[in-house]
C-alpha positions as CSV (number, residue, x, y, z in Angstrom):
1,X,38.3,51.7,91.7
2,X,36.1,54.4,90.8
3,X,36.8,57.8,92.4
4,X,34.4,60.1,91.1
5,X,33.5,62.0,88.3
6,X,36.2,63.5,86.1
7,X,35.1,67.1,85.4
8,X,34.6,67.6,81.3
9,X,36.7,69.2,79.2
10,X,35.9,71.5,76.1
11,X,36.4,70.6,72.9
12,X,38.4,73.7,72.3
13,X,40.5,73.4,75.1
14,X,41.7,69.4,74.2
15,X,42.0,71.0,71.0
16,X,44.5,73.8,72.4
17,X,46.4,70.8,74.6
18,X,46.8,69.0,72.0
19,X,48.4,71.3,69.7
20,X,50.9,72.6,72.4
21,X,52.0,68.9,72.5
22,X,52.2,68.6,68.9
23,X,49.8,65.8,68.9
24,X,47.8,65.1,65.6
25,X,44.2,64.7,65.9
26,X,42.2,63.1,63.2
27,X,38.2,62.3,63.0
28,X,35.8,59.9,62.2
29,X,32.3,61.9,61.5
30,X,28.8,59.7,61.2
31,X,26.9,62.4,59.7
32,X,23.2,61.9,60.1
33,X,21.4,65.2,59.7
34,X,23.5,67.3,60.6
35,X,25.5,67.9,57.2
36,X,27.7,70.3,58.8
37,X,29.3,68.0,61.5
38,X,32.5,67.0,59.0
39,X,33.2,70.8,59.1
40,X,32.6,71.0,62.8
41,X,35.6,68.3,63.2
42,X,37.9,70.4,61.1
43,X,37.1,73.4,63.1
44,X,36.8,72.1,66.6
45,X,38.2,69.0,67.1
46,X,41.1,68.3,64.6
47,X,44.8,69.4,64.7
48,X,47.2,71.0,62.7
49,X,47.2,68.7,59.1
50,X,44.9,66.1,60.7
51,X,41.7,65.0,58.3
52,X,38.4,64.4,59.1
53,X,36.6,61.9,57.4
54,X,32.7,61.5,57.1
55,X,30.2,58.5,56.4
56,X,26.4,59.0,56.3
57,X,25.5,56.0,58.4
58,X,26.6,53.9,61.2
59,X,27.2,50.8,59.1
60,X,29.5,52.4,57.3
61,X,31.7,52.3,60.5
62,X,33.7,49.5,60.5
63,X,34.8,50.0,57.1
64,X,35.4,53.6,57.7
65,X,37.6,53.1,61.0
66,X,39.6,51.0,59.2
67,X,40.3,53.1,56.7
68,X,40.9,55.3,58.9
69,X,43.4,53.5,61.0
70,X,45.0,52.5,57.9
71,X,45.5,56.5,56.3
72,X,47.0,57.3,59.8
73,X,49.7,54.6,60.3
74,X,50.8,54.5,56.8
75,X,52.8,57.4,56.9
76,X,55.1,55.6,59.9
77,X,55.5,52.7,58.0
78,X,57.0,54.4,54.7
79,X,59.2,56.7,57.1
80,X,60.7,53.6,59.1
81,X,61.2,52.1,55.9
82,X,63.4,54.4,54.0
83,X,65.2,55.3,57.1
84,X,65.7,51.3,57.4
85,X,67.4,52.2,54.2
């Protein structure tokens, strides 16, 4: 049921919240002309050693979230692995 409106929140402070948790924030850029946005990521939007990664159009996407997905979940899969060992 809808309720209403949740009020926005600023970039910088889910950026702050997210930090205090210790929660790693990555991004997915579509650069169109705006050649700056992958830097805008890094400064605004990603955490601690999260990566930002760019494409140039939105076909790229798919490809590009996968890879994505894939660079994020890969570093849980070696760690459960050698601590399987």
């Amino acid at each position: 049921m809808f309720r209403g409106r949740r009020r926005a929140v600023v970039p910088a402070d889910a950026r702050s919240r997210a930090e205090s948790a210790q929660v790693t924030v990555n991004a997915l850029a579509i650069q169109d002309d705006d050649e700056n946005l992958g830097q805008w990521y890094r400064s605004n939007i990603v955490t601690g050693d999260g990566f930002v990664m760019t494409i140039d159009h939105a076909d790229a996407f798919g490809p590009a979230m996968q890879s994505k997905l894939l660079r994020e979940i890969r570093p849980l899969v070696v760690a459960r692995a050698a601590a399987a060992r």
